[in-house]
C-alpha positions in Angstrom: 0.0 0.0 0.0 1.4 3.7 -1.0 1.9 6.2 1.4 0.1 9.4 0.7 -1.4 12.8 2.1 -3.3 13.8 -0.2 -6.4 11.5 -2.8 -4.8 11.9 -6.0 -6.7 10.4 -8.6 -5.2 7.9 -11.1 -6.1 5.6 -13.6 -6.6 2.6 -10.5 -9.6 1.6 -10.1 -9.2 1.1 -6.2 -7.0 3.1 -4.2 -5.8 1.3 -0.8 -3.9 4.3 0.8 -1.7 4.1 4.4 -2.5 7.1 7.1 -1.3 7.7 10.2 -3.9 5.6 12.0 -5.8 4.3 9.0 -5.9 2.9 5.8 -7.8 4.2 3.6 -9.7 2.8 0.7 -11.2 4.3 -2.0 -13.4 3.0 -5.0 -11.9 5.1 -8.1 -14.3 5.0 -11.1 -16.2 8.9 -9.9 -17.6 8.7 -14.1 -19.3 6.3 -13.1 -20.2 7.3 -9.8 -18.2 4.5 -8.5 -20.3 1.6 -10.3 -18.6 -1.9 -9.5 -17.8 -4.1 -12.3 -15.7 -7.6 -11.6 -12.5 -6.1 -10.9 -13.7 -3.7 -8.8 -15.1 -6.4 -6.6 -11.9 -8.7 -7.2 -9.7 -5.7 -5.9 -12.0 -4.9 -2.8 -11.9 -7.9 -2.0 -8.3 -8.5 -2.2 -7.3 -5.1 -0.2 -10.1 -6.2 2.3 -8.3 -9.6 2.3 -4.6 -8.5 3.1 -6.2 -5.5 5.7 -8.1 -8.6 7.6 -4.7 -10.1 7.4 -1.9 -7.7 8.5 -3.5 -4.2 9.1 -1.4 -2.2 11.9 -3.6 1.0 11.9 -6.1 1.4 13.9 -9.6 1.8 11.6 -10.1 1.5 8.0 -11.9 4.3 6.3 -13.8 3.7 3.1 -14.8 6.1 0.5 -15.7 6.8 -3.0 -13.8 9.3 -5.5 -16.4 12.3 -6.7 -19.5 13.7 -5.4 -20.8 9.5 -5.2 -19.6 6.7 -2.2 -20.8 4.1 -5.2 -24.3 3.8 -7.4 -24.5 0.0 -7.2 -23.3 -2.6 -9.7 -22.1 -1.7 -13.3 -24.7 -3.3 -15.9 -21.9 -3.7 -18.6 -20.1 -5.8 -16.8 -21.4 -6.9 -13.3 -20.0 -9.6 -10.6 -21.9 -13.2 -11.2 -24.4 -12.9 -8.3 -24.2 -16.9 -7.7 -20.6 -16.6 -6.9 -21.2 -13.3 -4.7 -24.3 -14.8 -2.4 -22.0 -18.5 -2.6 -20.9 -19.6 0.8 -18.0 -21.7 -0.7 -14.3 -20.8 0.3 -13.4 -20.0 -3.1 -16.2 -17.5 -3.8 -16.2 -16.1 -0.5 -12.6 -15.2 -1.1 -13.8 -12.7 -3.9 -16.5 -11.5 -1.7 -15.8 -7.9 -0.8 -18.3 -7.9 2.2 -17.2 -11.0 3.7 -13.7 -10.0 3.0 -14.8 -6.9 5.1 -16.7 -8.7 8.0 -13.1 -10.6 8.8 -11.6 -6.8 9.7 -10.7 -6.9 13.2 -10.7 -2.9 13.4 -13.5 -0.3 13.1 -14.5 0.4 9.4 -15.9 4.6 9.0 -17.6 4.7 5.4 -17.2 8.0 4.5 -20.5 8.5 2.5 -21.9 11.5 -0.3 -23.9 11.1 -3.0 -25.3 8.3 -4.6 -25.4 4.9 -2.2 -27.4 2.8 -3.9 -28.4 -1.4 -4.2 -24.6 -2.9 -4.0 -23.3 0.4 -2.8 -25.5 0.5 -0.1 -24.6 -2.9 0.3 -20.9 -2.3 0.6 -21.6 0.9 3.3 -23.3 -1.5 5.6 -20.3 -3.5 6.1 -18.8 -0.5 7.6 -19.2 -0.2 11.3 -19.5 3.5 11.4 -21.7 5.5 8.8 -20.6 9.5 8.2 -22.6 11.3 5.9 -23.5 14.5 4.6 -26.9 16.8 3.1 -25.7 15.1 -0.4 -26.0 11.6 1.1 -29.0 9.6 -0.5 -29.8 6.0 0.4 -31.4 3.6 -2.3 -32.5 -0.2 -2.6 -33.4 -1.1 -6.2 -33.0 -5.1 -5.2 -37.0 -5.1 -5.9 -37.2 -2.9 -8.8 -34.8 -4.8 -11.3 -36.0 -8.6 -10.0 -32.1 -8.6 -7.7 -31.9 -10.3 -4.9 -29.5 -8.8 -2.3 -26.1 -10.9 -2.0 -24.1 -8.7 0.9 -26.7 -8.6 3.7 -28.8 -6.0 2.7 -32.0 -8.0 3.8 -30.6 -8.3 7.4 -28.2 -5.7 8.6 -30.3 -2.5 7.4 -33.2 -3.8 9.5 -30.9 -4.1 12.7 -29.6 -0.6 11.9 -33.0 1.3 11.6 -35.8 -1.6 12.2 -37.5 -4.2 10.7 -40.4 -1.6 9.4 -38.5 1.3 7.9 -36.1 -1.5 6.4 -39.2 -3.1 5.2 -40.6 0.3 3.6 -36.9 1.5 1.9 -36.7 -2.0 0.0 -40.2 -2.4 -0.8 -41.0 0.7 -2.1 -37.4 1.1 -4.0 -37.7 4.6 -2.8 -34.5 6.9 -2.2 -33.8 7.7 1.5 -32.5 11.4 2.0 -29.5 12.0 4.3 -31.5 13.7 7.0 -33.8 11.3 7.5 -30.8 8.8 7.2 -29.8 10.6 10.2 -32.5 10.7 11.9 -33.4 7.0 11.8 -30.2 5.9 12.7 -28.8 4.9 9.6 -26.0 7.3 9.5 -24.3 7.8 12.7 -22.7 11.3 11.9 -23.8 14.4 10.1 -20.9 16.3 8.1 -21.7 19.8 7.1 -21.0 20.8 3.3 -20.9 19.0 0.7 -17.4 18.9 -0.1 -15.5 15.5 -0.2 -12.9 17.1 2.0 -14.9 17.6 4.8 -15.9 14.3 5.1 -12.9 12.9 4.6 -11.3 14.9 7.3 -14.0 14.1 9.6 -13.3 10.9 8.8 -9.8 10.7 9.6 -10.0 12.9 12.9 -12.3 10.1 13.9 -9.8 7.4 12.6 -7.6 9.6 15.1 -9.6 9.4 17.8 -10.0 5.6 18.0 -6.0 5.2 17.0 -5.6 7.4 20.6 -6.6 4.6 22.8 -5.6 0.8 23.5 -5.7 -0.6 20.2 -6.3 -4.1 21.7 -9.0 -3.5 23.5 -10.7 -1.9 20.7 -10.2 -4.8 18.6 -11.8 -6.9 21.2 -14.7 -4.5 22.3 -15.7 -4.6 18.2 -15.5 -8.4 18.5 -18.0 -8.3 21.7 -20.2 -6.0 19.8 -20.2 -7.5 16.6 -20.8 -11.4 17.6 -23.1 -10.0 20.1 -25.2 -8.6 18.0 -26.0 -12.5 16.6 -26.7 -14.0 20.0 -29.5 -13.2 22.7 -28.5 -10.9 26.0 -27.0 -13.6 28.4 -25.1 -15.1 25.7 -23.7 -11.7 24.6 -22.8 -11.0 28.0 -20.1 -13.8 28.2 -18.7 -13.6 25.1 -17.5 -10.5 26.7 -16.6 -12.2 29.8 -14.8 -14.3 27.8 -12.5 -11.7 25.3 -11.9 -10.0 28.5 -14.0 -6.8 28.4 
């Protein structure tokens, strides 16, 4: 991974970039408002892969180049969906959002534009959701005949509900930043609308978390995370057990 202080945008279609306390990745295709073909997916998955593996820093952050985080799949040339919703080892190893799930540090999807169907997808893998007033939410799984591959079906309803996850699906129907907010689905607010913002925001928080005992925030996602699957009494041991 290059070392870097500023986004300079290149012919890459993914740029994995090393921080101070984060690595930061960064879907690079902003004429297409960050549309993921096969080797975007392939590359994701690999930088997710070798960040599960050997990351030192402290979070990842995750981004897209341009005024969009990522507008879903690109129709010219889109990832086989058997092989993305497979559960075999040798799928899975492709699969960006698994590939993410294995991270043992704090993801922060730094979020503008357009996050729709895959790209929404790929934003809920992140722990931590920053947005801005650009920010707009959108599920089309329903509208083209898709079914979701990532986790889309389960993770947005633990984020904001089984109802309101129920009505942003079903009715296909974009879901503004504000009331993204305001339902829980992003975490953070940014004002402006200007990718630097965010992205600073974004790496002051990166900042914040590198500050403290980077073990124990490893395990305290850990507790959260597998607690999250498991009922009260069950969660409380896992903790017990990881030493929180």
């Amino acid at each position: 991974m290059t070392t870097s202080t500023n986004l300079v945008l290149t012919n890459r279609i993914l740029l994995p970039q090393s921080r101070k306390h984060a690595i930061l990745v960064t879907i690079n295709r902003p004429s297409k408002k960050n549309c993921f073909n096969t080797a975007v997916c392939n590359e994701l998955a690999a930088v997710f892969h070798n960040v599960a593996e050997e990351v030192r820093q402290s979070a990842v952050i995750f981004t897209g180049a341009g005024p969009s985080f990522c507008a879903g799949a690109d129709l010219s040339n889109p990832p086989n969906p058997l092989h993305q919703s497979s559960d075999l080892q040798h799928h899975l190893r492709w699969n960006p959002v698994y590939q993410m799930d294995r991270i043992g540090v704090p993801i922060i999807g730094a979020l503008r534009g357009h996050v729709i169907t895959g790209g929404f997808e790929l934003a809920l893998g992140c722990d931590i959701l920053l947005g801005d007033e650009s920010t707009t939410f959108r599920d089309t799984h329903v509208k083209f005949g898709l079914a979701p591959c990532w986790g889309l079906s389960q993770k947005l309803s633990r984020r904001i509900g089984s109802g309101r996850a129920k009505m942003v699906s079903f009715s296909a129907r974009p879901l503004n930043a504000e009331k993204a907010y305001e339902w829980g689905l992003l975490d953070e607010m940014v004002d402006g609308t200007c990718s630097i913002n965010i992205l600073h925001r974004a790496l002051e928080l990166a900042d914040q978390i590198g500050s403290n005992d980077s073990l124990m925030v490893r395990r305290y996602k850990r507790a959260m995370v597998e607690g999250s699957s498991v009922d009260y009494q069950k969660g409380l041991q896992r903790e017990r057990e990881l030493g929180l």
